[in-house]
N, C-alpha and C positions, 0 to 999 in steps of 0.2 A: 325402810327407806322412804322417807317422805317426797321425795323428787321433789323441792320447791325450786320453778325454775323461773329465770330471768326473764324480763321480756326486751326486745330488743325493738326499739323503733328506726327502722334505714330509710331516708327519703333520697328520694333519687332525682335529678333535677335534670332541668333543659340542656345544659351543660354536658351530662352525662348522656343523655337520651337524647341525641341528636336523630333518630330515625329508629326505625323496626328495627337495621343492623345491629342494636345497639342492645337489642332486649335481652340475646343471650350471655352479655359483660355484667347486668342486673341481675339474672337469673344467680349465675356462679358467685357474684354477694353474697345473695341471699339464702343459696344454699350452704356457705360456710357457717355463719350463725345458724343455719338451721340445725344444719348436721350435731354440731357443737351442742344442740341441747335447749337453746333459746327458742322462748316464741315470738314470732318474726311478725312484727308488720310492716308494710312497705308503703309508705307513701309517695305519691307520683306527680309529677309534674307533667305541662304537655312537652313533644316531642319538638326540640329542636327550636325554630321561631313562629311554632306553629301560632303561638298568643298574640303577637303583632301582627299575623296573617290576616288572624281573626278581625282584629283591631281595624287595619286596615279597610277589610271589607265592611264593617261595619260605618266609618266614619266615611267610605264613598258612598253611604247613602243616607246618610246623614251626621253632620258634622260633630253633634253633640248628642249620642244615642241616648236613650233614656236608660236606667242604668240598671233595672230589671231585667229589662230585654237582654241587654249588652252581658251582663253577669252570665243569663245563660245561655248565649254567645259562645263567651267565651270559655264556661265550665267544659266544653263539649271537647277542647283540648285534652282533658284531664283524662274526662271520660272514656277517651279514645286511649289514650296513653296505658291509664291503669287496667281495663279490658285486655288492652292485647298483652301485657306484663304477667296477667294472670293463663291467659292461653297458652305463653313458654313456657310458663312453669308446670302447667299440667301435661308439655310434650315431653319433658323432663322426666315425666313421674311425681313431681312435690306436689305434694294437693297444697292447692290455693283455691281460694274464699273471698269471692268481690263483694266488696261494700259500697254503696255512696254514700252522700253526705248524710242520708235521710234514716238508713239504715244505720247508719254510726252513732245517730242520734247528738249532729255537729253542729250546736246551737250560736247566734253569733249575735249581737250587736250592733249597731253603728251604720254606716255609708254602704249603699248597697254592691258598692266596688273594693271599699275598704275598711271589711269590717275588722271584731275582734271577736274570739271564740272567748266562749263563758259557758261553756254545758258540753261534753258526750259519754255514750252509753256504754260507764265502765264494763261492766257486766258483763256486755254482749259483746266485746273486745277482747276480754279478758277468758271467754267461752268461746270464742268461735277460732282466736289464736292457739287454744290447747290442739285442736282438729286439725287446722291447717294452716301457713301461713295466709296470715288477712292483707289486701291490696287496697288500699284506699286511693282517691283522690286527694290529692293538697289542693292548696289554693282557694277551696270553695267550703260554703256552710251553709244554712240554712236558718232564715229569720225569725223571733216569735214567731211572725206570723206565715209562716210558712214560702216565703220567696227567696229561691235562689242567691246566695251571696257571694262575694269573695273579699279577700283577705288582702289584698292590696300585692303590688308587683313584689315577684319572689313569694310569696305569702307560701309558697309549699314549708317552707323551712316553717314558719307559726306553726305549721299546722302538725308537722313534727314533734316541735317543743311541748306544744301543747298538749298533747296526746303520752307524750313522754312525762312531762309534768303531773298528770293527774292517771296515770296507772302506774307511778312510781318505777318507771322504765328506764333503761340505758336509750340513748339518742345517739346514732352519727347520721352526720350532712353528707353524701355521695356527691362529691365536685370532681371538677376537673383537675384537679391541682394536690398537693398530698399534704394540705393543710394550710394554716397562715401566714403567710410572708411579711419579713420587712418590707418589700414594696412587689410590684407585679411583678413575677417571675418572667411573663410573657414579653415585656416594657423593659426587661432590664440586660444588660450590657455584661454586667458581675451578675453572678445567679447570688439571686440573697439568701438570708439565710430565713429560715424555718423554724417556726414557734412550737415547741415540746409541750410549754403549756401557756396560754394567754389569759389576761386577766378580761373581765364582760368591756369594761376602756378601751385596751386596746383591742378588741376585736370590733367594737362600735368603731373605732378609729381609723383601722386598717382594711376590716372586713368589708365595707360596705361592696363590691363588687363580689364577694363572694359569698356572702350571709346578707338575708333582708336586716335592714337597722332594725327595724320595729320588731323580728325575732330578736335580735341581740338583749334590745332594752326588755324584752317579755322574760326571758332567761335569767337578763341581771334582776329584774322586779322579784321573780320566783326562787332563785340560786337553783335553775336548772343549771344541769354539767350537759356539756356535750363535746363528739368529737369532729373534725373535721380532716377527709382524707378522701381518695380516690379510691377504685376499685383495683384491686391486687395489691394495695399498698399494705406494708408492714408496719409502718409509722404513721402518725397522726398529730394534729392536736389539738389537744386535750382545751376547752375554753370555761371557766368557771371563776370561784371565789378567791383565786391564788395570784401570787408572782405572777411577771413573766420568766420562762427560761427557755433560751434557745439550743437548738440542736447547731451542735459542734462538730456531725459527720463529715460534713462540705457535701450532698447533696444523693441524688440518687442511687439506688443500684442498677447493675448492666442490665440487659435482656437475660433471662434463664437459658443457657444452651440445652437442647434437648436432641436425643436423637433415639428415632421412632419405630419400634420394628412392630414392623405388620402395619400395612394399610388396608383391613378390609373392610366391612360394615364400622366395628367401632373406631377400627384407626385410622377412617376415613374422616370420621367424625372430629376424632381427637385432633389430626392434622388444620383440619380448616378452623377449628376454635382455636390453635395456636398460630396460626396465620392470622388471624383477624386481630389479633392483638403483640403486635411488631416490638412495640415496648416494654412488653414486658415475657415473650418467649420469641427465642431465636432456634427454630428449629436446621438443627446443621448437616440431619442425612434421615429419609427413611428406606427401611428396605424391604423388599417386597421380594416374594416366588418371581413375582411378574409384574410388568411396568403397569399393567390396566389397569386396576386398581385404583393405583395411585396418581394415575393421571387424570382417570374419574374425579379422584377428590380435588384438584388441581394441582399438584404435586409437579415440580419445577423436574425436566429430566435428569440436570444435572445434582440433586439431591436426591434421586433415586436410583438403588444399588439392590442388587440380589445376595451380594457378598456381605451379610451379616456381621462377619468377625472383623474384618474393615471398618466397617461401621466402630466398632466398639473403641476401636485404634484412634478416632476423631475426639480433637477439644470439644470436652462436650461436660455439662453440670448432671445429666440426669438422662439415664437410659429407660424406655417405657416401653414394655414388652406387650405385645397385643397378637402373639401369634398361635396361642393357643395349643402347643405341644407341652410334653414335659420334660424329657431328656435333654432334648434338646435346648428348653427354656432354661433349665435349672445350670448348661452349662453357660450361655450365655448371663444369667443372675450372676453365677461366679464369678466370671473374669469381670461384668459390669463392679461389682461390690468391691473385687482384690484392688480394680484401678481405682477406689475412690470417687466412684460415681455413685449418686441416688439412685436407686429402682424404685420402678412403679409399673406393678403388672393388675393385669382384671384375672388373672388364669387361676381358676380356686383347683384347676387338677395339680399345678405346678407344687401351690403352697398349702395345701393337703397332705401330700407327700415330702416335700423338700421343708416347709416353711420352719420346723425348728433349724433345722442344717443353717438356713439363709438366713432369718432371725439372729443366729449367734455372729455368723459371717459378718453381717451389716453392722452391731454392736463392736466386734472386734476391729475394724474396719473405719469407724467414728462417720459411718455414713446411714441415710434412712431408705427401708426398704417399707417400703407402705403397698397395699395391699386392698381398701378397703373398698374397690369398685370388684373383688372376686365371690363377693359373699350377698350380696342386697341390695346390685347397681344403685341406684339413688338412695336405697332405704341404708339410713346409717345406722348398719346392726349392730358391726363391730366396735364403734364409736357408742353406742347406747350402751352396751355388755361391759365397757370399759367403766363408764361412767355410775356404773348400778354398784360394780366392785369396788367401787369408789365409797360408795355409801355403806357396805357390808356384805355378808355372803352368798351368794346369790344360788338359790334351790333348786330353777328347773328355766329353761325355756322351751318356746314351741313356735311355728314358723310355717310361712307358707313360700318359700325360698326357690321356686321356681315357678317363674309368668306363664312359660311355654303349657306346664298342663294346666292352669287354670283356663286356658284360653281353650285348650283341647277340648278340657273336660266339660266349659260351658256349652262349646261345639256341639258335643254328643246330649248333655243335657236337652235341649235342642230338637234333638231330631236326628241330627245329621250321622253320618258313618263312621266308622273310623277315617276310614282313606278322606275322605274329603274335610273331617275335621282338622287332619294334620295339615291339608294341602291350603284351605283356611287360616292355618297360624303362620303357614309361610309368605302366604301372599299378604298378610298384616305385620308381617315383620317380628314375628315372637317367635318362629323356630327356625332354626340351620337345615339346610339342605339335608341334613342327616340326623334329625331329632332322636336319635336312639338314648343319649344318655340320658336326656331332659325324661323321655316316658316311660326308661327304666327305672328312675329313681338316683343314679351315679352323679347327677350333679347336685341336685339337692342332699346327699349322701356328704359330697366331699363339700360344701357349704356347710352344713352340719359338723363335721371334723374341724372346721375354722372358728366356727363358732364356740365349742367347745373347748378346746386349747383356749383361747379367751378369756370362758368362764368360769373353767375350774382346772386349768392350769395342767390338760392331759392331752396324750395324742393317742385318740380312738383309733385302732385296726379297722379300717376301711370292713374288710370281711365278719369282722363281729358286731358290725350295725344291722337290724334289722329290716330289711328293705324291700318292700313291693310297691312295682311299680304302676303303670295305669294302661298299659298297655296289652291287659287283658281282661281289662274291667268291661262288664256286663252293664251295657247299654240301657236294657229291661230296670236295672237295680239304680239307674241314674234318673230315669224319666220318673216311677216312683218318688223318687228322694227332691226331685221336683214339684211334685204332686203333694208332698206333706210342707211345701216350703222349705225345703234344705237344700242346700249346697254340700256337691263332694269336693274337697280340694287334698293334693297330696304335703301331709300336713308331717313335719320334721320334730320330732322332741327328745328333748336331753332332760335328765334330769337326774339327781346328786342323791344318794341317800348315804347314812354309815358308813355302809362296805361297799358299794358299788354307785357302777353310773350306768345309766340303763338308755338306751339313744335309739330311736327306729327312724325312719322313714315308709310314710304305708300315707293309702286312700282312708280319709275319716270325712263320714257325712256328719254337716255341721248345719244348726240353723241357721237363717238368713240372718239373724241379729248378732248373730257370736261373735263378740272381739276379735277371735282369730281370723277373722275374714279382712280386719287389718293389716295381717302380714306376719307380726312379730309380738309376742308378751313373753317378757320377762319377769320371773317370779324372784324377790327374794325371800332370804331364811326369817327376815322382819321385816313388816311394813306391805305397801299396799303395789301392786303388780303394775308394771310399765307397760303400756302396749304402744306401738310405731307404725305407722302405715307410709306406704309409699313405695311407688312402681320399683321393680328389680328386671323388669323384661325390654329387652329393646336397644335400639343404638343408645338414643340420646340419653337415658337415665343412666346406661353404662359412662357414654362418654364424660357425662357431668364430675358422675364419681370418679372417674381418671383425673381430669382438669383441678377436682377439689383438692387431692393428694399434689398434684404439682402446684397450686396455688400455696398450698401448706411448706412446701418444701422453700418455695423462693421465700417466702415469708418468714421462716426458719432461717435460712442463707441472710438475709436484711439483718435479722435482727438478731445474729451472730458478728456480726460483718460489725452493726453499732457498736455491742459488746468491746470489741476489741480495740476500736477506735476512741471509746471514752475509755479505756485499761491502758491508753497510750498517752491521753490527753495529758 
C-alpha cells in the first residue's frame, strides 16, 4: 500500500471568520478533509473587518502610510487569525503546525501592498503537512529582500491558488455563500440560480465580490481548478477550463433535524456546536436523567425531556446517542434505525456488542448508522482501517486507544501516586468520575473489537482478548522506564496470521521515539505501514468526531436529495 495522498489547500476568509466564534465552523472543515485521508493546509484570512480596522488606524496617523510599515500593520491580522485557528485545533486533538510567511518560504514580487507570489518552500509544505495539518497566513509574502509584503485586497484566495498550483494540490475558497451565482444571492428578490461549474470568464465576471480578480486571472494564467462553497455544504463550484453548467435543484437544503440523548460532558458539547450553527442543524429535543446538564450547556427547557422514547416519537432526520449505557442504547438504536432515522452514537460498549446486529438493521433499513467518534475521538482510526483495505489486505494493527491511561500513567511516571494520578486526570478532564474501565483495559478492549471487525471482517469474544490493565502496575518499574528514556503506555494489537487473529490489550514500555507513541499504525500484507496521530481523550475531540458523522450525513441527505432531483429533471 503505497498511501499516495492528496493534498488539500482550504482558505478560509473574512467572510467566514467573522470572530473567535467562528474558529470551531473552521475546525469541522478542516477536520472532514482531514479525517478523509488529505493533507490539509489552511490558509487564513484576518478576522471579520479586522483589515480596514487596521487601515483605518493607520491612515489617522498618517494619511499615506509608507507601505512597509502598513504591510506589516496590517499582516498582524492574519497573524492573529491563523494562530488562534491553530489553537482549536489543537483543543480538538488535530495536531496543527503554524507557519509564516518566512517559514513557508512565500517569496513575492512587485508593490509592497500588492504584490505577486513567485517562490515557496515545496518541500517543507509537503513534510510538515504529512505530521499535521499546516495553518498558514494568506494575504502576506515576503520580498527578495526580505520585507514584509502583501498580496493586494482579498489576496488570501492568491495565496491559496498559489500554494495549490505548485504542490500540485486540490484548492476550495471557504465563503459565505455555496458557490457562484447568477447575480448576489444576498441583492436578490428571485434566489438565483447556482454554478455547478464556471468557466475562469465567468467567475472574473461574476465573482469579483466573492474571489480576488487578480486570483481569478492567476488560475486562468495557470489552469488552476478550484472549488467554491461554504462550510457544511455538499455542493460546490467547481471554476476551471470548462462550460458553464448550472444547478437545476432550485436551491438549498433545510436544517438537519436532530434529536439529542444525553447531555453530559460530550453532549453538552455536541448541543452548543449544533446551536451555533441554525442553518444547517435544527436540533428538535434533548433528553437528559436531569434538566442540569442541559441547562449548563444552554439547553432551552422546553426541548428538554427525561422521556427518551418520546423523544424518538419527534420529526426528526437523525438520532445521536451520548448516553453511554448498552441495553438500553441498543434498544433505543432499534426503534431509532426501524423509524428511518440516522444514528450516531460515541458508545464503543454499545457497538462492540450490538454493532453487527445494528450495522445489518441500518443497511436493511436504507438509513446510516456511523459510529466513528466510539473508537479514536478525533483520531480517524476507523476511517484510515477503511481506507488501507481499500488498497489491499491489511496484517496487523496496534494503538494506543485510550487518553485516560496515558495521562495516568505519565502521572505516576512522575512521581505522583496512584490516588492522586487519577484525581489528576479528572481534574484535566481525561477520566469519569469512575475511571475503572479506562484502567482496566474494557474500553480500549471493546475499541479494539471495532477496530477489528473493520480490518479483518471478525467479531472478537470480548473474553478471548488478552487484557491487563494499569491499575496494578508498579510504580518502581515506570520511574525506571523513565530513567532509560521510555514511555509505558497501554498498547492494543490485533494482528491476522493463517489460522488465527491473535488481539491483546496489556502495558508495553516503548521508547520515546517509537511511532506508536502516535496513537495508531497500521500494517499491511504489502507495502509500507500507516501511522495516525491525534488526540481520542476529552470532550471536544469526542464531540468533533460526533459533529464529523452528522456533517457526513446532511451531506449524504444533499446529495441524495440532488440525485433525485436531476432523475426528475
Amino acid at each position: 500500500m503505497k498511501n499516495k495522498t492528496q493534498i488539500t489547500v482550504l482558505k478560509f476568509g473574512s467572510s467566514v471568520l467573522r470572530s473567535e466564534k467562528d474558529l470551531p465552523s473552521a475546525v469541522h472543515e478542516i477536520y472532514r478533509h482531514w479525517r478523509d485521508g488529505a493533507q490539509v493546509i489552511a490558509v487564513v484570512s484576518a478576522f471579520g473587518d479586522t483589515t480596514d480596522q487596521l487601515m483605518r488606524r493607520a491612515e489617522s496617523i498618517c494619511g499615506q502610510p509608507e507601505k512597509s510599515a502598513l504591510a506589516s500593520l496590517l499582516a498582524t491580522g492574519e497573524a492573529t487569525s491563523s494562530a488562534l485557528l491553530s489553537i482549536a485545533l489543537n483543543r480538538v486533538g488535530i495536531p496543527a503546525r503554524l507557519l509564516d510567511e518566512v517559514q513557508a518560504g512565500l517569496r513575492t514580487v512587485g508593490g509592497g501592498v500588492d504584490a505577486v507570489p513567485i517562490a515557496v518552500d515545496t518541500a517543507r509544505l509537503n513534510s510538515e503537512s504529512r505530521r499535521a495539518v499546516v495553518v498558514l497566513p494568506g494575504f502576506v509574502g515576503r520580498s527578495e529582500g526580505g520585507d514584509k509584503t502583501l498580496l493586494g485586497r482579498g489576496g488570501s484566495d492568491l495565496t491559496a491558488l498559489f500554494l495549490a498550483h505548485r504542490l500540485g494540490a486540490q484548492c476550495v475558497l471557504i465563503k459565505d455563500v455555496e458557490g457562484l451565482y447568477t447575480s448576489d444571492p444576498a441583492g436578490s428578490t428571485v434566489h438565483p440560480s447556482r454554478f455547478v461549474q464556471a468557466s475562469y470568464d465567468s467567475a472574473a465576471r461574476l465573482g469579483g465580490g466573492v474571489v480576488q480578480p487578480k486570483a481569478v486571472r492567476f488560475a486562468a494564467a495557470n489552469k488552476v481548478r478550484f472549488a467554491i462553497t461554504r462550510i457544511g455544504a455538499a455542493s460546490a463550484t467547481e471554476v476551471g477550463p470548462f462550460a458553464d453548467r448550472l444547478d437545476s435543484s432550485g436551491g438549498s437544503k433545510e436544517p438537519l433535524r436532530v434529536v439529542l440523548l444525553g447531555c453530559g460532558t460530550v453532549g453538552g458539547g455536541v448541543y452548543q456546536r449544533l446551536a451555533a450553527l441554525p442553518t444547517l442543524f435544527d436540533v428538535v429535543g434533548v433528553g437528559t436523567r436531569t434538566g442540569m446538564h442541559a441547562r449548563e450547556a444552554g439547553v432551552p427547557d422546553h426541548l428538554n425531556t427525561d422521556d427518551l422514547d418520546e423523544l424518538l416519537e419527534r420529526d426528526c432526520d437523525v438520532v445521536v446517542e451520548l448516553i453511554g449505557t448498552t441495553k438500553y442504547a441498543s434498544a433505543l438504536a432499534t426503534a431509532a434505525l426501524r423509524s428511518g432515522r440516522h444514528f450516531v452514537t460515541a458508545n464503543k460498549a454499545l457497538m462492540a456488542v450490538d454493532g453487527e446486529h445494528l450495522s445489518s438493521l441500518a443497511a436493511a433499513c436504507g438509513v446510516s448508522l456511523r459510529y466513528n467518534a466510539a473508537v479514536g475521538g478525533v483520531l480517524p482510526a476507523l476511517e484510515a482501517i477503511e481506507r488501507a483495505r481499500e488498497s489491499g489486505a491489511i496484517k496487523a494493527f496496534s494503538g494506543i486507544l485510550n487518553g485516560t491511561t496515558n495521562y495516568v500513567l505519565d502521572q505516576l511516571m512522575e512521581g505522583k501516586d496512584f490516588e492522586s494520578a487519577i484525581d489528576a486526570a479528572q481534574r484535566a478532564g481525561y477520566a469519569e468520575a469512575n475511571p475503572q474501565l479506562d484502567l482496566n483495559g474494557t474500553d480500549a478492549t471493546q475499541k479494539l473489537i471495532l477496530l477489528a471487525r473493520q480490518a479483518f471482517d471478525v467479531s472478537l469474544p470480548f473474553g478471548e482478548i488478552e487484557r491487563t490493565g494499569i491499575e496494578h502496575i508498579d510504580s518502581q518499574s515506570l520511574r525506571k522506564s523513565r530513567e532509560r528514556a521510555h514511555v509505558v503506555r497501554l498498547v492494543a494489537e490485533c494482528s491476522r496470521s493463517v489460522d488465527e487473529i491473535k488481539a491483546s490489550v496489556k502495558p508495553v514500555e516503548l521508547p520515546m521515539d517509537h511511532p506508536l507513541r502516535n496513537r495508531l499504525i497500521i500494517k499491511p500484507e504489502v507495502g509500507e505501514q500507516l501511522v495516525l496521530s491525534g488526540a481520542g481523550a476529552g470532550r471536544w475531540p469526542t464531540t468533533e468526531a460526533v459533529m464529523a458523522d452528522l456533517f457526513d450525513i446532511r451531506r449524504q441527505e444533499s446529495a441524495e436529495e440532488l440525485e433525485r432531483l436531476e432523475a426528475c429533471a
